[in-house]
KEROKE-319242 format. One record per residue (C-alpha): y, z, x; residue number from 1. Coordinates in nm, 4 decimals. Example, Ala and Ser with C-alpha at 12.3 -4.5 7.8 and 13.67 -1.06 7.14 Angstrom:
KEROKE-319242
<atom y="-0.4500" z="0.7800" x="1.2300" num="1"/>
<atom y="-0.1060" z="0.7140" x="1.3670" num="2"/>
//
This chain:
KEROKE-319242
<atom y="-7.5385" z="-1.8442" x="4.7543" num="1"/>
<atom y="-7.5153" z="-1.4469" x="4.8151" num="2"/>
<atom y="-7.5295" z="-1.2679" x="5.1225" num="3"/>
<atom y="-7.8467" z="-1.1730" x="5.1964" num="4"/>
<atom y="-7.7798" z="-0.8213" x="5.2519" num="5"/>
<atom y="-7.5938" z="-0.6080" x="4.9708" num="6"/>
<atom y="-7.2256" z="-0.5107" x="4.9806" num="7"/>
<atom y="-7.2069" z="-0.1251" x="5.1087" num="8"/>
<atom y="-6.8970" z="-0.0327" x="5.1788" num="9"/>
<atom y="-6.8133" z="0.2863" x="5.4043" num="10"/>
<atom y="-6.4696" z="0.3532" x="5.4275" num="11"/>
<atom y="-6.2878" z="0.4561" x="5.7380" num="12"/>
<atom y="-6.5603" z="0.4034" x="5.9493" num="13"/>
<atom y="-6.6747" z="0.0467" x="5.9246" num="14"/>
<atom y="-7.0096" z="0.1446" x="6.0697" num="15"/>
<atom y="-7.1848" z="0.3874" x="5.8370" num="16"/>
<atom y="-7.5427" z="0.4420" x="5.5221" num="17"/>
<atom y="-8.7598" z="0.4368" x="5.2440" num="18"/>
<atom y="-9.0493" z="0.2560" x="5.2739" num="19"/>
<atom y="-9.2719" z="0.2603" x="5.5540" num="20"/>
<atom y="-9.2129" z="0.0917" x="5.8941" num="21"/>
<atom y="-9.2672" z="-0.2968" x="5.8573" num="22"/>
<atom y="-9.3339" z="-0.5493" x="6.0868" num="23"/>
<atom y="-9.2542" z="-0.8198" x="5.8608" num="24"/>
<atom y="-8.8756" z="-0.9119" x="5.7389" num="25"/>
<atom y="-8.7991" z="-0.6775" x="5.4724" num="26"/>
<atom y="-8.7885" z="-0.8189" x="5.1270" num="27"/>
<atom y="-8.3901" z="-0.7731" x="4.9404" num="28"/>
<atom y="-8.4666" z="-0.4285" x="4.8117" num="29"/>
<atom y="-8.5059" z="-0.3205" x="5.1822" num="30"/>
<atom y="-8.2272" z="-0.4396" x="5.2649" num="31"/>
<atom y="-7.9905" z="-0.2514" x="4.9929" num="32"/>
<atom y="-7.7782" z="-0.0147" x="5.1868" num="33"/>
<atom y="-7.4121" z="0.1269" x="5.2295" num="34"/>
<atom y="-7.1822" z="0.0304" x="5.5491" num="35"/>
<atom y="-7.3885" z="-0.2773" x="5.6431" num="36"/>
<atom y="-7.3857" z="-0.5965" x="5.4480" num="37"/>
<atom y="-7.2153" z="-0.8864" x="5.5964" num="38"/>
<atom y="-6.8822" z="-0.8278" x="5.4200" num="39"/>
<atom y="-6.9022" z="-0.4678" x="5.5732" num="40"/>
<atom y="-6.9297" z="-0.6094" x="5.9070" num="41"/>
<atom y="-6.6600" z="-0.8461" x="5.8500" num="42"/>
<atom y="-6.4448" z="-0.5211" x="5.8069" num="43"/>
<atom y="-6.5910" z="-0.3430" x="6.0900" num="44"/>
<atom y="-6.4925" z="-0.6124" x="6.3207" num="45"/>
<atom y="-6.1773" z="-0.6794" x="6.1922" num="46"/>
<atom y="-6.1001" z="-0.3074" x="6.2485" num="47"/>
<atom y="-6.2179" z="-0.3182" x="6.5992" num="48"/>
<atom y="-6.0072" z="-0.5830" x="6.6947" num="49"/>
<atom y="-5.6678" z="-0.4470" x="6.5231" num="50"/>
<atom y="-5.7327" z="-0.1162" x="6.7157" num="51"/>
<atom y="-5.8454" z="0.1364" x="6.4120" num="52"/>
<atom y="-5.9625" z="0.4224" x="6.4633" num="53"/>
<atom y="-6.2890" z="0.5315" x="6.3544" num="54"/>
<atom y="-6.4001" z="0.8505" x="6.1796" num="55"/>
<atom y="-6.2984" z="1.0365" x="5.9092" num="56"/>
<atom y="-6.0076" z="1.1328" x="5.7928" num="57"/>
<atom y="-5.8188" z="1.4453" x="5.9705" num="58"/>
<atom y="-5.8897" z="1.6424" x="5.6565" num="59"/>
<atom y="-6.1826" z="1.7917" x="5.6079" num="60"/>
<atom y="-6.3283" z="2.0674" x="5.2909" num="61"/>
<atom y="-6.2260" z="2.4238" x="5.3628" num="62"/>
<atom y="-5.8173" z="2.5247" x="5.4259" num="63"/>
<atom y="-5.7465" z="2.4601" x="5.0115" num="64"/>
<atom y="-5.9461" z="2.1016" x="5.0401" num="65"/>
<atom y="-6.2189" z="2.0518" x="4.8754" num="66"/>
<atom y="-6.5350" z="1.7953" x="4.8336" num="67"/>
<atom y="-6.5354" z="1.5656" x="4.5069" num="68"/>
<atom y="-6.7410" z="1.2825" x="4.4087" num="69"/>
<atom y="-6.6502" z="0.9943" x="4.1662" num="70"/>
<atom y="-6.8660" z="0.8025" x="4.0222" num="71"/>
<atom y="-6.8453" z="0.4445" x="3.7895" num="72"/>
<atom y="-6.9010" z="0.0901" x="3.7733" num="73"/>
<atom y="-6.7049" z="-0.2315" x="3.9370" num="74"/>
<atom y="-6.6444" z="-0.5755" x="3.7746" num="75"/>
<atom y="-7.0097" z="-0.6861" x="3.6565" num="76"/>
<atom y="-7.1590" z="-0.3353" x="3.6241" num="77"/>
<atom y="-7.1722" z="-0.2764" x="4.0210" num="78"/>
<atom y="-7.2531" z="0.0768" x="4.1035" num="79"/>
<atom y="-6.9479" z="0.2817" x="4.2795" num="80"/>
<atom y="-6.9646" z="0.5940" x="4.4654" num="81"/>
<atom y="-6.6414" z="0.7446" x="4.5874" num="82"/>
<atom y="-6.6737" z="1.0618" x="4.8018" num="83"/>
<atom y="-6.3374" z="1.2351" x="4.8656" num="84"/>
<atom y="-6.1659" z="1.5259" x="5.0141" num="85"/>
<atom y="-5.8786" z="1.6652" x="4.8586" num="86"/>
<atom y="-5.6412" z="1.9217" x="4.7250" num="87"/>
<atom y="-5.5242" z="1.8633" x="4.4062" num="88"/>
<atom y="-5.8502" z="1.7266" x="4.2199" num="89"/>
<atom y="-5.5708" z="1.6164" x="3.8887" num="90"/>
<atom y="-5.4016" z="1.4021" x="4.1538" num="91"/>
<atom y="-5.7490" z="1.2798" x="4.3111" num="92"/>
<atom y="-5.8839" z="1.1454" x="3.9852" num="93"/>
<atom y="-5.6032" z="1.0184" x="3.8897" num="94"/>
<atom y="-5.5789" z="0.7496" x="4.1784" num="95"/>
<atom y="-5.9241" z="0.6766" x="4.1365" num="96"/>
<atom y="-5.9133" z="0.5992" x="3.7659" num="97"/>
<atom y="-5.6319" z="0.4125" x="3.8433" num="98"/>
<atom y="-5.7770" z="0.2103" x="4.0881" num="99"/>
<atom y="-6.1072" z="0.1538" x="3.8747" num="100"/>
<atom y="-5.8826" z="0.0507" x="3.6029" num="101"/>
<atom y="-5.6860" z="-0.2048" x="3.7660" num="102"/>
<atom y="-5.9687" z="-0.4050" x="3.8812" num="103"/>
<atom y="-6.1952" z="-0.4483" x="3.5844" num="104"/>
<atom y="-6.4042" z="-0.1480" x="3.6174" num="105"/>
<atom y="-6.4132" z="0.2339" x="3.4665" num="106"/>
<atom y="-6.5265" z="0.5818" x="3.5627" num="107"/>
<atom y="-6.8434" z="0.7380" x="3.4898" num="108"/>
<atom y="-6.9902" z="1.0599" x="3.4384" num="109"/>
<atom y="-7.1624" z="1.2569" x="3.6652" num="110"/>
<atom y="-7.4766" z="1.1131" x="3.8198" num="111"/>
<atom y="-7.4065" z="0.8350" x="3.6353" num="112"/>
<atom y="-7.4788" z="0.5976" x="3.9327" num="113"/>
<atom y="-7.5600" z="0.8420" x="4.2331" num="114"/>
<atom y="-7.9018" z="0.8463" x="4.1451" num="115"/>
<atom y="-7.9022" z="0.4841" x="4.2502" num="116"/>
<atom y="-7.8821" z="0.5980" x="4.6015" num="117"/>
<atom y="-8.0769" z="0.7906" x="4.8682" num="118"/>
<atom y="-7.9863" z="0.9664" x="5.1643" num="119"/>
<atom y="-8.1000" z="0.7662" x="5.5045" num="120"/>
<atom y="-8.0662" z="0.8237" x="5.9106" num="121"/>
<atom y="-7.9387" z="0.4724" x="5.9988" num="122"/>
<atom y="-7.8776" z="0.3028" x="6.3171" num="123"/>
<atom y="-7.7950" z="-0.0374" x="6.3489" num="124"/>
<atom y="-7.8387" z="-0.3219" x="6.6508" num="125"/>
<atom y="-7.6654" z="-0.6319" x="6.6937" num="126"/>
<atom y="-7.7963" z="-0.9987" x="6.6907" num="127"/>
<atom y="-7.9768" z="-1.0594" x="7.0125" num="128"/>
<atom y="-8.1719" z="-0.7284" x="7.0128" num="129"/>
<atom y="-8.5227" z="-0.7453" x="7.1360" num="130"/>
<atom y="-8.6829" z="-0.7001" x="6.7650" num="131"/>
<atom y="-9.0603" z="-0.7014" x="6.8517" num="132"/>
<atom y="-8.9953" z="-0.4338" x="7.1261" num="133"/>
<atom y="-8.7509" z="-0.2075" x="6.9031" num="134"/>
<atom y="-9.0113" z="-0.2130" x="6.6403" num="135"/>
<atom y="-9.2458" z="-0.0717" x="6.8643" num="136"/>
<atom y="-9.0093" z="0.2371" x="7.0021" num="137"/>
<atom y="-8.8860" z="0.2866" x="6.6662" num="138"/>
<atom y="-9.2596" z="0.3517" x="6.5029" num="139"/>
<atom y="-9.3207" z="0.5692" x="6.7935" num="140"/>
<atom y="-9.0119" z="0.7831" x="6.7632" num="141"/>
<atom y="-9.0781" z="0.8270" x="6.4207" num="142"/>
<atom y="-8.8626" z="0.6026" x="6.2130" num="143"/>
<atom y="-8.9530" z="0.4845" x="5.8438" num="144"/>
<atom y="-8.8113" z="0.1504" x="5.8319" num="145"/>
<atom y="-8.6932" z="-0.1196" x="6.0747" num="146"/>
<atom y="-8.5173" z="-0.4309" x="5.8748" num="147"/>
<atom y="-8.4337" z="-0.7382" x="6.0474" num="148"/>
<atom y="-8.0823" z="-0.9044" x="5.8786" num="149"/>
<atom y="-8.0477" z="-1.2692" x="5.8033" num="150"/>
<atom y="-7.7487" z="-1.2706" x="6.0633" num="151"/>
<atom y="-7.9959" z="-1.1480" x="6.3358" num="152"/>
<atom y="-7.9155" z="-0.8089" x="6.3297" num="153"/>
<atom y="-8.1555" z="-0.5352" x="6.3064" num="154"/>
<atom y="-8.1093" z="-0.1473" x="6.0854" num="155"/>
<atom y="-8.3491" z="0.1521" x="6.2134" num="156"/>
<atom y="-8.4011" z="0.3937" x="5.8975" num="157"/>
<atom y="-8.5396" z="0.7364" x="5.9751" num="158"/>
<atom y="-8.5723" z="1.0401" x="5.7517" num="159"/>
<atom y="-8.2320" z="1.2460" x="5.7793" num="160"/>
<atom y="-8.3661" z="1.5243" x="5.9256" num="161"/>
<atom y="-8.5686" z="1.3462" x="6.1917" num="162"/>
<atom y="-8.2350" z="1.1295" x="6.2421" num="163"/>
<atom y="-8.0913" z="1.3088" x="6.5470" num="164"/>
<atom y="-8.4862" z="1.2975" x="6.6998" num="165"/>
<atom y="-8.5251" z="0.9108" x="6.6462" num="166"/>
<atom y="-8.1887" z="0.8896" x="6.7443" num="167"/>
<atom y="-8.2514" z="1.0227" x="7.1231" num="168"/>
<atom y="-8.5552" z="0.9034" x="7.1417" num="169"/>
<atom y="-8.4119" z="0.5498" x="7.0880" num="170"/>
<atom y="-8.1523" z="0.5902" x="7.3298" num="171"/>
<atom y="-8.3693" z="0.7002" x="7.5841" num="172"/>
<atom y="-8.5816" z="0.3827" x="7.5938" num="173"/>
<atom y="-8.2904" z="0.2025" x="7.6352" num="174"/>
<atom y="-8.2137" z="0.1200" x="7.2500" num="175"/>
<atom y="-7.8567" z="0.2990" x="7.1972" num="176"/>
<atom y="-7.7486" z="0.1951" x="6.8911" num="177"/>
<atom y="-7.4524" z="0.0527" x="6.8290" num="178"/>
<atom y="-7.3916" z="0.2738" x="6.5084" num="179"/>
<atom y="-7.5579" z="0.5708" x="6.3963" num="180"/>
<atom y="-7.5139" z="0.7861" x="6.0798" num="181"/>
<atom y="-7.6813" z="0.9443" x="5.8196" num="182"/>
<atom y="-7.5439" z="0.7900" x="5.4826" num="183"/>
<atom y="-7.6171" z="0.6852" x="5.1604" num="184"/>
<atom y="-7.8164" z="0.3662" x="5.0880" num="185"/>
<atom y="-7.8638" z="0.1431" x="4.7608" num="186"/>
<atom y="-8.1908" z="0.1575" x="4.6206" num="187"/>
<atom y="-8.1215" z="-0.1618" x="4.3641" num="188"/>
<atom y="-7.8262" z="-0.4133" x="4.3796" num="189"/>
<atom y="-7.5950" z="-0.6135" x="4.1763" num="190"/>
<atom y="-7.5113" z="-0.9639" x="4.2844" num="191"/>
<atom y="-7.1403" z="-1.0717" x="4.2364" num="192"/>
<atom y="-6.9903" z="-1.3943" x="4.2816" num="193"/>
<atom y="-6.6775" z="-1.5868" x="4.1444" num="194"/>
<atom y="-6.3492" z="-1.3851" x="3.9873" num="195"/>
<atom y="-6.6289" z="-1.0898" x="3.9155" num="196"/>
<atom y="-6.6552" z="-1.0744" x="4.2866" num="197"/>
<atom y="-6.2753" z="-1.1497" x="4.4022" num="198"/>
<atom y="-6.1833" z="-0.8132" x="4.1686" num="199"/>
<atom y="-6.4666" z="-0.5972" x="4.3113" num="200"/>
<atom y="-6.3649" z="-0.6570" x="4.6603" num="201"/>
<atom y="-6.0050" z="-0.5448" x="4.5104" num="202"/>
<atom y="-6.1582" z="-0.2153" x="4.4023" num="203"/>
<atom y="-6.3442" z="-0.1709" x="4.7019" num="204"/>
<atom y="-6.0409" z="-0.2178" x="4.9474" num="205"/>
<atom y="-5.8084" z="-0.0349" x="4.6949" num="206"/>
<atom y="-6.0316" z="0.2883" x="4.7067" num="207"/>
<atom y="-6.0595" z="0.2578" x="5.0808" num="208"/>
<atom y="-5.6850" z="0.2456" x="5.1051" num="209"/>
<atom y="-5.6589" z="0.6074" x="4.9277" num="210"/>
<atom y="-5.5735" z="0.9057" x="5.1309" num="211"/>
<atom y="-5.8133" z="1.0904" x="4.9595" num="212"/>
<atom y="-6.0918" z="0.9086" x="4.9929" num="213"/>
<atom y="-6.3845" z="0.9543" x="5.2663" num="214"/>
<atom y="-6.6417" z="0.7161" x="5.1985" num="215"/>
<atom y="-6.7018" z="0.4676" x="4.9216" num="216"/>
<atom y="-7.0342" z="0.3271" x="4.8444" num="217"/>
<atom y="-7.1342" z="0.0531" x="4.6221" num="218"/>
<atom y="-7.4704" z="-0.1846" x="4.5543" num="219"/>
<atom y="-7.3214" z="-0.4954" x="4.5204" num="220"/>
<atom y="-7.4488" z="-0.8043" x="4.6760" num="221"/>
<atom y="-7.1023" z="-1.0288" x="4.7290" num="222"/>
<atom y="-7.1475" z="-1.4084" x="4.7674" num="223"/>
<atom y="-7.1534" z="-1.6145" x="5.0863" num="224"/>
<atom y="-6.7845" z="-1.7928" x="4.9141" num="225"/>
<atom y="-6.6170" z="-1.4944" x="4.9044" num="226"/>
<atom y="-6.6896" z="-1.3176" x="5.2261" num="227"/>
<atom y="-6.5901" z="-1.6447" x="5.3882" num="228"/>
<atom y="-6.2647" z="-1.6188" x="5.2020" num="229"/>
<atom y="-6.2066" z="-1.2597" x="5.3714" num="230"/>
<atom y="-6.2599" z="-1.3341" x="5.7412" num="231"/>
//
């Protein structure tokens, strides 16, 4: 069995990532989007509890860095989007390729797989959260999507721009998220299991473990087996 929601993972921050609001669980395409699947929320609380800190890297574009996306495909054709800031682009590429090659997958050119995913306001409750009653401040702030999570947990899209509006509003009925970022979400997804899946979470944690790298996004959906196997 797979998780039910699809492997995004958001590197550095463990908590980062549209149809109309619904008052109904959302079916699996809703439910496609970077930073919160199960396995990324393994990470996130494994990172809490060994003291990481959260947020990008100190680097940032501007002082001889610079922005530069990578994109390609994982073990079974998963879609990967690496977002980096760096110096030396040669060097960059380099130790992504690498990385891709390693564990069964390969760069791609441009747009090759970005156009897979779209930019989203996200904000994300835990299990126990008053769903009915979020719903109904959500719609009213303004938000576009509210999907409820198989492990009771509940994501709050909004359009980017009307993020930091839905946002406050949110907060100021008494539903402060407990993350909150706009990011990039998975519009179809690729379900993984067995060795396919073992060497994607490779890739994924290998890319995350780059200097260089910001964020890395992907739409797989990793089975139940091997996020059990990672806890």
């Amino acid at each position: 069995m797979s998780s039910a929601v699809v492997y995004g993972y958001h590197t550095r921050l463990f908590s980062q990532s549209a149809p109309k609001l619904s008052f109904a669980p959302a079916p699996p395409s809703h439910r496609l989007m970077a930073g919160h699947s199960k396995w990324a929320n393994i990470q996130r609380r494994r990172g809490q509890r060994d003291g990481k800190r959260g947020g990008f890297p100190a680097r940032a574009p501007g002082n001889g860095f610079e922005t530069v996306r990578y994109e390609g495909y994982g073990p079974g054709g998963a879609a990967v989007m690496v977002d980096c800031v760096t110096d030396d682009r040669s060097r960059t590429g380099a130790e992504v390729r690498r990385a891709f090659t390693k564990f069964g997958g390969n760069l791609g050119a441009n747009g090759s797989v970005s156009y897979l995913f779209n930019t989203v306001g996200l904000m994300t409750y835990p299990p126990g959260t008053d769903e009915e009653r979020l719903m109904q401040v959500a719609l009213e702030a303004g938000a576009e999507d509210v999907v409820p999570n198989a492990d009771g947990s509940i994501e709050v899209l909004a359009d980017p721009v009307e993020f930091e509006t839905v946002r406050a509003i949110l907060r100021d009925r008494g539903f402060a998220p407990a993350t909150a970022e706009v990011t990039q979400r998975a519009s179809t997804s690729t379900t993984l299991s067995g060795d396919a899946a073992e060497l994607m979470v490779h890739l994924l944690e290998a890319l995350e473990d780059l200097d260089d790298v910001r964020d890395v996004y992907s739409n797989v959906e990793i089975s139940d087996e091997v996020i059990s196997s990672r806890i």
